[in-house]
N, C-alpha and C positions, 0 to 999 in steps of 0.2 A: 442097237446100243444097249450094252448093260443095263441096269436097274442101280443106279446110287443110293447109298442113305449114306446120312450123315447124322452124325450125336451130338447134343450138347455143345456148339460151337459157339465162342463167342460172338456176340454182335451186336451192332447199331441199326437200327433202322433210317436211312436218309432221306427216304422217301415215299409215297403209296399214292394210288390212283384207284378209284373204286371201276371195282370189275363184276359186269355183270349186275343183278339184284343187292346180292347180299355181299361179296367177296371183294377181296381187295389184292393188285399185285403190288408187292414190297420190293423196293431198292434196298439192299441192307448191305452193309458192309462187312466182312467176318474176319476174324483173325486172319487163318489159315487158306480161308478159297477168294480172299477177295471181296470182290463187291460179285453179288449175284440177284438173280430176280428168282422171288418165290410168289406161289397163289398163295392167298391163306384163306382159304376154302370157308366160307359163312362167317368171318370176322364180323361181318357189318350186323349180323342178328344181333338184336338187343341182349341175350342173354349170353354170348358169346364169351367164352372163357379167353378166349384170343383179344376182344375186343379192347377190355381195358389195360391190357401188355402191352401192345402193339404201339409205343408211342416213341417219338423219337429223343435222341439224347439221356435215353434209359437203357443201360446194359443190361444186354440180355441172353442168353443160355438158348441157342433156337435147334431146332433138329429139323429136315428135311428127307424126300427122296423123288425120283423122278428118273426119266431116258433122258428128257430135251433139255434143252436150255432151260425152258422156264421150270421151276422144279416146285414140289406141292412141300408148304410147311404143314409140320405132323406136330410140332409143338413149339410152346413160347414159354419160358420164365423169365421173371423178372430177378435181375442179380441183385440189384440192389446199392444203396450206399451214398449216390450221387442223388444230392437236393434238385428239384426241380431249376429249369433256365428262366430269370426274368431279364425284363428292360433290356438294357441296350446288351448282356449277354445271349439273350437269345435270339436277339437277332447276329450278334456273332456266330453263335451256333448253324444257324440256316446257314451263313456264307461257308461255312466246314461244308458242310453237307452241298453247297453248292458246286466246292471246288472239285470234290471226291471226285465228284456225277461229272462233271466234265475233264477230268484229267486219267482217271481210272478206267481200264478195259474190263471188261465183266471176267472173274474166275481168273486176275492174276492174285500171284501172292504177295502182302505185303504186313508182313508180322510189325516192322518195325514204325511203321506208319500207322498201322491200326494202334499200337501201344501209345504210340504220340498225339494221335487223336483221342483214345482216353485220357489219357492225362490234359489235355485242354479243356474237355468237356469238363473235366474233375476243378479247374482250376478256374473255371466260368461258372460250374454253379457253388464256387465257395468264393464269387470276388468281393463279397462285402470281407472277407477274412484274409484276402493274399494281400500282400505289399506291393505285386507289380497291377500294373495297368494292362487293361484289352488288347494295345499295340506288345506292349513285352508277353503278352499271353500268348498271341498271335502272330508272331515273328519266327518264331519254333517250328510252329506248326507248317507255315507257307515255305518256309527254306528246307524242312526234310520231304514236305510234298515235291516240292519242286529236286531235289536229290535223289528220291527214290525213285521219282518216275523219270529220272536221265536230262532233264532237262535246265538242270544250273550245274557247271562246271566245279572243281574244289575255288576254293578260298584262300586257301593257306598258303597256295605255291603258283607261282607262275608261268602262264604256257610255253615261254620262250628260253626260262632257264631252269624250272624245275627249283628257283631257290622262293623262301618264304618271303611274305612284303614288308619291308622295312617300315617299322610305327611311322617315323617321320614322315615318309615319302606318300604323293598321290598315285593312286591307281583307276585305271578304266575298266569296265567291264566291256566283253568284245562279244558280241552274240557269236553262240555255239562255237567260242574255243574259252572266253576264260576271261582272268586279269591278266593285267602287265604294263608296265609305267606308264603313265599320263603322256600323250606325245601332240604337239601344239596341230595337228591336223586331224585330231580323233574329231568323229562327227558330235555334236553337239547336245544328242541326247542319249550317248551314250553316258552309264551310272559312272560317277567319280566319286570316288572311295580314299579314305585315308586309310595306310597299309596299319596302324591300331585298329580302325574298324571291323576291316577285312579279318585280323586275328580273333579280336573278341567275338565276332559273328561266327566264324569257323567251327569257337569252343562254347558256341552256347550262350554267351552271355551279352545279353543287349541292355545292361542295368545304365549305359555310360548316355546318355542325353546323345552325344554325338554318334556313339553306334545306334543310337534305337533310329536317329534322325535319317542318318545315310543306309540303314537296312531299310524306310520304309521307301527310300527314291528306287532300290535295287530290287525290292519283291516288285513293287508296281511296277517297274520294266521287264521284269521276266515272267510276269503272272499276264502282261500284258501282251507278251512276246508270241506267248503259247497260244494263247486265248484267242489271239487274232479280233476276228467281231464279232467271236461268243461275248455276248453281255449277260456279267452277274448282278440279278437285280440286290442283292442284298449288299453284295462289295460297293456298287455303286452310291447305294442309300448311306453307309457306314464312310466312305469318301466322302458324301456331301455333309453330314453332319460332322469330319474332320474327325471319328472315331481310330480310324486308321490309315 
C-alpha cells in the first residue's frame, strides 16, 4: 500500500484511548476523510507539544501519514476562536461525539456534516449568548446526521405522491420509506407530525414550540431506529434530565 500524507486538514477530536506508555490513539473527525484513527506518538509525555492540543471540541489543523488504517499524526494546531464547553453544553458536546462514533464509517466523506457539527459546537460554547436553546441547537445537528448518513427520508414531499404536506393536515412517519397522510391503522408509535411541522423542519427552522416539540418525538424514533440497543450514555442522561 502506498504511503499517505495528508496536510493541514481540519478536525475534531471525538475521542482517545491511551496506547501504550506514553501514546494515545485518536477518533477524530475531518472535514474531507471522515472520521479516522490516528496514533499520536508520545502525546502523553509531560512536555509533549501534542499534549495540550489534543482536546476535544477544539478546532484543529491536524497533518497525518501512514500504509494502514491506523495512520501516525505528524502534527496538531490549535484553530482557534471557539470558548471552552461547560455545564449541561458539554455534556451536549459528548452526545455529538457519541453519535458521530456510532453512525459514521471510518474514511467516508462528509464536508457538510462536519460544517454542521462546527457550527453546533460554535453555538454550544456561546449559549449564554444565542437565543435558541440546547433542543433548537440540537435538532439541526441530529436531522442532517441522520440525512447525510441515509437514514431519514425527505420531509418536504410525500412517498406516495411526490406532492408537499399540507400545514393543516397530519402526517406519519413510515420507517425506511418517508411521510404520508395519517391513516386510522398506522401502528401506534409511529411519529405524527403536522404537515407545518414537517415544512419548518425541512427548512431549518424549529423556532415554533410545536415544531421543536413534534421534531423531538421524530429524532428520538429515528435515532432510535438506527441505534437499535447501542445505548448512548450521554443522550440517555440529557433525556433523563428532560435536556432533550
Amino acid at each position: 500500500m502506498a504511503l499517505i500524507r495528508v496536510a493541514d486538514e481540519p478536525a475534531f477530536v471525538l475521542h482517545s484511548i491511551p496506547y501504550k506508555e506514553t501514546s494515545l490513539i485518536l477518533d477524530v473527525f475531518t472535514r474531507q476523510h471522515g472520521r479516522m484513527a490516528l496514533i499520536a506518538k508520545g502525546a502523553k509525555r509531560p512536555h509533549s507539544t501534542l499534549r495540550p492540543v489534543l482536546q476535544r471540541f477544539v478546532p484543529l489543523l491536524v497533518s497525518w501519514s501512514g500504509r494502514s488504517e491506523l495512520r501516525t499524526l505528524t502534527k496538531s494546531e490549535w484553530v482557534g476562536g471557539t470558548p471552552s464547553l461547560v455545564g449541561d453544553a458539554l455534556l451536549c458536546g459528548f452526545y455529538l461525539n457519541e453519535l458521530l462514533v456510532k453512525f459514521l464509517a471510518r474514511e467516508d466523506e462528509y464536508e457538510k456534516l462536519y460544517d454542521r457539527y462546527m457550527d453546533t459546537i460554535s453555538a454550544l460554547s456561546n449559549l449564554e449568548f444565542e437565543s435558541k436553546g440546547l433542543e433548537e441547537i440540537l435538532r439541526p445537528f441530529e436531522l442532517s446526521l441522520l440525512q447525510e448518513t441515509g437514514y431519514a427520508a425527505a420531509l418536504d414531499r410525500c412517498v406516495e405522491s411526490n406532492d408537499a404536506p399540507l400545514a393543516d393536515k397530519q402526517y406519519v412517519y413510515q420507517p425506511e420509506r418517508g411521510i404520508r397522510p395519517i391513516q386510522g391503522d398506522d401502528p401506534g408509535h409511529w411519529p405524527v407530525l403536522m404537515g407545518r411541522s414537517l415544512l419548518a423542519i425541512a427548512s431549518g427552522d424549529f423556532s415554533h414550540p410545536e415544531t421543536l416539540s413534534e421534531s423531538k418525538q421524530l429524532m428520538r424514533f429515528l435515532l432510535g431506529l438506527h441505534l437499535q440497543d447501542q445505548v448512548l450514555t450521554t443522550r440517555q442522561i440529557l433525556i433523563d434530565l428532560k435536556k432533550i
